[in-house]
N, C-alpha and C positions, 0 to 999 in steps of 0.2 A: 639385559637388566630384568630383572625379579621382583616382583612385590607380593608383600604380606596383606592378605584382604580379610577384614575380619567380617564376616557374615552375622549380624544380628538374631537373636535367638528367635526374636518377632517374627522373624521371615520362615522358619517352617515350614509354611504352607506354601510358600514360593522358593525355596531353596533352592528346587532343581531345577529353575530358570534362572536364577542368580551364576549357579554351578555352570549349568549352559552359555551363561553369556560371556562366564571367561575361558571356559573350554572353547569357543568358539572367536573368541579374541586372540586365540595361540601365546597367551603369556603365561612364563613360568609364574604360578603362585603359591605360597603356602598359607591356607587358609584356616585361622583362627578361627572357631568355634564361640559364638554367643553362649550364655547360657538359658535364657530365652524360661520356657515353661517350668525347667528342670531348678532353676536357680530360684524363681518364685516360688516352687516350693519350699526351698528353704529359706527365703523371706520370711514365711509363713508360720516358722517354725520358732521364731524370736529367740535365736541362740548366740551367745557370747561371740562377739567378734572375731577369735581368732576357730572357732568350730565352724562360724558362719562360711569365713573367706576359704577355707578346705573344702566345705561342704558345695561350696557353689563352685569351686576351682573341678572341682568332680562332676560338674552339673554340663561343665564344658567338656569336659571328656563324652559324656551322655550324646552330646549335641552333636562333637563329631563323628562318634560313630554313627548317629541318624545321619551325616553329612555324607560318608564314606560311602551309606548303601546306596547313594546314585551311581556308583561303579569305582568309585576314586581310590586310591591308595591313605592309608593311613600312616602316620610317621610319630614318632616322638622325639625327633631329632630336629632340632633347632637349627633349620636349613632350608631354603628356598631351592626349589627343584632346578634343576638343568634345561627342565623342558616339560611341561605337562602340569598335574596338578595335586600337589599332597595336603593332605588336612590332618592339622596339628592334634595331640593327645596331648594336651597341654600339663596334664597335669605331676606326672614323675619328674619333668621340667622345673614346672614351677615349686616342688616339695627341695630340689635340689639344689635351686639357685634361693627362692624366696626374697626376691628384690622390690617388694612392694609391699607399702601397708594393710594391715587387715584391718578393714573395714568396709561399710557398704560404701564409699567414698571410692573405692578401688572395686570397677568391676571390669566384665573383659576388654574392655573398650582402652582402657589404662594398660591391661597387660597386653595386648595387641600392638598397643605404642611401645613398650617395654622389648616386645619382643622386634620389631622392625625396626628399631633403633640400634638392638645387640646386632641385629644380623646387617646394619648398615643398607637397608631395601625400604622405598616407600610405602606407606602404609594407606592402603584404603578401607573407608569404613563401609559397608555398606548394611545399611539402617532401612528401617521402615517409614518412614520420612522425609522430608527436606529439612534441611534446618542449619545452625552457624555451630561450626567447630568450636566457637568460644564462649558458647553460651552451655553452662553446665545442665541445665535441661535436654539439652539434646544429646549430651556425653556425660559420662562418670562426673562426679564434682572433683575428681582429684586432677583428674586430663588435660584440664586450660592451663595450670599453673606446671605439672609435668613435662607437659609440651614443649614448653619453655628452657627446656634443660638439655630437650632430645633433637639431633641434628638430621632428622628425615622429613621429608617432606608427608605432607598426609593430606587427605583427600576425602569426599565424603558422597555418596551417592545414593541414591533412593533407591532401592531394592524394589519400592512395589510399582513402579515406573518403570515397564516394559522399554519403552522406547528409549527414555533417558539412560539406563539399564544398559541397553544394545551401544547408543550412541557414545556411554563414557568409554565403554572398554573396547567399543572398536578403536577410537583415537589414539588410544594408548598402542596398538599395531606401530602407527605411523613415526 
């Protein structure tokens, strides 16, 4: 089994301990791209809805290429590896299928459910926080009521927690 891990954009600065903990867990993942700094910039930018959800869909492409250069393979192909670790180019994907609304109510967090649901693989989130899956503060506001629709399990884990970090995704091994 494989799962889709979506890396929060907050996490940046710890990425390549995040990257480390599931290269070192030996589980196939494909990992989902926050869009993190790249996306608040065009927060920033106070653009019509559907330039906005492009513009930030692109802001995750940005992300995983900063993800890749810890040594990883990049893919744009909506597939969970066989073994080892690809990170997602989300975005010729997402121009292709476009199964989500545009707005800031949908952000990667929504398309990372999206995408671990098509690909039938659990989905974990891993965030700069602790917090409840159902509570739209700590995920997209569109994700608790999506959730609901999509048959994967999903999961959520503190990225700046070293230990808890090590501890989820060794378990996952067993």
């Amino acid at each position: 089994m494989g799962f889709v891990i979506k890396i929060g954009g907050s996490l940046a600065d710890t990425a390549g301990d995040v990257l480390s903990a599931v290269e070192t867990a030996g589980i196939p993942a494909l990992i989902v791209p926050g869009g993190g700094a790249f996306a608040d910039s065009v927060r920033a930018e106070a653009l019509d809805d559907d330039t906005a959800h492009w513009k930030a869909v692109s802001a995750m492409n940005r992300y995983g290429v900063f993800l890749s250069s810890f040594g990883f393979a990049r893919t744009e192909t909506l597939s969970v590896p066989e073994s080892g670790i690809s990170i997602l180019l989300p975005e010729k994907l997402m121009k292709r299928e476009d199964p989500l609304p545009h707005s800031w109510d949908v952000t990667s967090d929504s398309i990372a459910l999206w995408i671990a649901d098509t690909v039938h693989e659990p989905l974990i989130l891993v965030k700069s926080r602790a917090g409840d899956l159902t509570d739209s503060g700590y995920v997209d506001s569109y994700f608790p009521a999506f959730r609901k629709c999509c048959s994967v399990q999903v999961s959520a884990v503190n990225g700046r927690d070293g230990r808890e970090l090590q501890d989820f995704f060794r378990k996952l091994r067993t």
